[in-house]
C-alpha positions in Angstrom: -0.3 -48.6 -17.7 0.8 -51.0 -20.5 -0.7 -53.7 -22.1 0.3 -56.9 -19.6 -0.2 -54.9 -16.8 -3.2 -53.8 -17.8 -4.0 -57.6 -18.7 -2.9 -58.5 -14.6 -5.2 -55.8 -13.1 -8.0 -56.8 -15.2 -7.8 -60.5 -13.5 -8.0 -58.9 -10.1 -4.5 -58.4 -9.3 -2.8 -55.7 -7.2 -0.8 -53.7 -9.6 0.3 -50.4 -7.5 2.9 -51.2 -6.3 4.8 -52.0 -9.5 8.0 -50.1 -9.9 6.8 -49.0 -13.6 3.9 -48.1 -12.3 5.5 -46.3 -9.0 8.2 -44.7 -11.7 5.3 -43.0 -14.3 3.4 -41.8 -11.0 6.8 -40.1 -9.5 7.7 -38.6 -13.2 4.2 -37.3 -13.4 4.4 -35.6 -9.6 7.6 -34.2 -10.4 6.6 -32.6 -13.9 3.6 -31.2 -11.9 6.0 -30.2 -9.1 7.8 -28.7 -11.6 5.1 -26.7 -13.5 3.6 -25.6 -10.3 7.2 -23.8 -9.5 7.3 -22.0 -12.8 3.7 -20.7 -12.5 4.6 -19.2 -9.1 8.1 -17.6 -9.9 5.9 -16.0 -12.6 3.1 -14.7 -10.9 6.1 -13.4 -8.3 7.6 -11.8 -11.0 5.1 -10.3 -12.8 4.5 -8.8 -9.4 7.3 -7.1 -9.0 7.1 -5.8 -12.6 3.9 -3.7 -11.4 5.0 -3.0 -7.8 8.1 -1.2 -10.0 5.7 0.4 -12.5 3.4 1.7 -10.0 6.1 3.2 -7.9 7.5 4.7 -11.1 4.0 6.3 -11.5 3.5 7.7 -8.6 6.6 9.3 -8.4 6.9 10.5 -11.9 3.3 11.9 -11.0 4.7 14.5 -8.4 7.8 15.5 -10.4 6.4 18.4 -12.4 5.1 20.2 -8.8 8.4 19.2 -7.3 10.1 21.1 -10.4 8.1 24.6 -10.1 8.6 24.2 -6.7 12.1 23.9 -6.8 12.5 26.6 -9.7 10.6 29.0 -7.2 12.6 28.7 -4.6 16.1 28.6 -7.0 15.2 31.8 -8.1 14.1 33.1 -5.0 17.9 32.2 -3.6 19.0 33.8 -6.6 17.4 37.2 -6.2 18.7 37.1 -2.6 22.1 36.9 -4.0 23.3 34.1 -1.9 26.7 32.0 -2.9 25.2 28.7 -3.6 21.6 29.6 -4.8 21.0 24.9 -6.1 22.1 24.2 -2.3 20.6 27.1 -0.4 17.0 25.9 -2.1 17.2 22.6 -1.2 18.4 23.2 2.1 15.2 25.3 2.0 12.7 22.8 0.7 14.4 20.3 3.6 13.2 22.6 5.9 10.2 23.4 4.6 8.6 21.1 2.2 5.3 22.0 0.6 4.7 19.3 -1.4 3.9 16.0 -0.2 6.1 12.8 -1.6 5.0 9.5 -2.2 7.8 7.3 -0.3 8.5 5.4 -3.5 12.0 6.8 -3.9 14.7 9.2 -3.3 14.0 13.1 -4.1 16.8 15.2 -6.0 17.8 18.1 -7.2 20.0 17.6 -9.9 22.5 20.2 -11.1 25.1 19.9 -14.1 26.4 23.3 -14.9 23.9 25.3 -15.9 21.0 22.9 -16.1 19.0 21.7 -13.0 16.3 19.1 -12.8 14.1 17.6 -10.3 14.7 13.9 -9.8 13.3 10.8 -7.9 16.0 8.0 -7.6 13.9 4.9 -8.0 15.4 1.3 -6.6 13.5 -1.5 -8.5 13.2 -4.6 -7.5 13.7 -6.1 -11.4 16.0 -3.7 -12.6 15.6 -1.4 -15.5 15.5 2.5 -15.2 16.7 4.0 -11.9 16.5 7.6 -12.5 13.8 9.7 -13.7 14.4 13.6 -14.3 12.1 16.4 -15.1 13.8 19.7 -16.4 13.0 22.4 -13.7 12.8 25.1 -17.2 10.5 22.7 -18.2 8.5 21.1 -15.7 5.5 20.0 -17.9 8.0 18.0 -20.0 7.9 13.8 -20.2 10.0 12.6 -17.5 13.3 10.7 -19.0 16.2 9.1 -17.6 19.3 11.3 -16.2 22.3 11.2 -18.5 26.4 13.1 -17.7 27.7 13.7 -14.5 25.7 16.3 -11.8 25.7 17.1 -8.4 22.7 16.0 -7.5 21.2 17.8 -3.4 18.7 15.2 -1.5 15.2 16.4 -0.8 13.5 13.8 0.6 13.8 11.5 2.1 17.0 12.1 4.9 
């Protein structure tokens, strides 16, 4: 309130309804308005930042029993000499799967020549890193991102 308002109110009269007055009220409600907006499209994203890491987790926590599964049962279709050995085991783990699979993502088997991996295909919500691969040679190994072409077999879900 400035100084001849101030003067006014202090001899008893009504000074609300003054547009000044009315105009530093409405900028005020609007900056809160506005603040109040921010605050909640952060705490919404920061939300879906850990709903994405959390699914990551869990799914990158199953990938090293998904490989040595998967590497079992390759070289068990290997030894029985059939034509496709990558397809024939993960037409077999469809069937039968021993492992149970958080529902955070898509299951693969991923196969680029000679190389084959076990993969969950992730959909986050913000973005970022959509694949994440575990070497079935390897299955103790970090989990990184999939890079180069592959044919890649769905294990989970159909």
């Amino acid at each position: 309130m400035d100084e001849k308002l101030g003067n006014l109110a202090a001899r008893g009269y009504d000074v609300d309804n003054d547009p000044r007055e009315r105009a530093r009220q409405s900028r005020r409600r609007r900056l809160l308005q506005a603040l109040g907006a921010v605050v909640v499209l952060g705490l919404v994203l920061g939300g879906l930042a850990v709903l994405d890491e959390v699914d990551r987790r869990r799914a990158e926590a199953v990938l090293p029993d998904l490989a040595r599964e998967l590497a079992t049962r390759v070289d068990e279709a290997q030894a029985r000499d059939v034509d496709m050995p990558v397809a024939e085991a993960a037409d077999d783990f469809r069937d039968d799967p021993s492992l149970e699979l958080p529902g955070v993502g898509t299951y693969l088997l991923a196969s680029n020549g000679r190389k084959l991996a076990a993969c969950v295909d992730l959909d986050p919500w913000l973005g970022g890193q959509r694949y994440s691969c575990v070497p079935l040679a390897d299955p103790d190994a970090e989990p990184t991102s999939f890079e180069g072409g592959a044919t890649f077999y769905v294990l989970a879900p159909e």
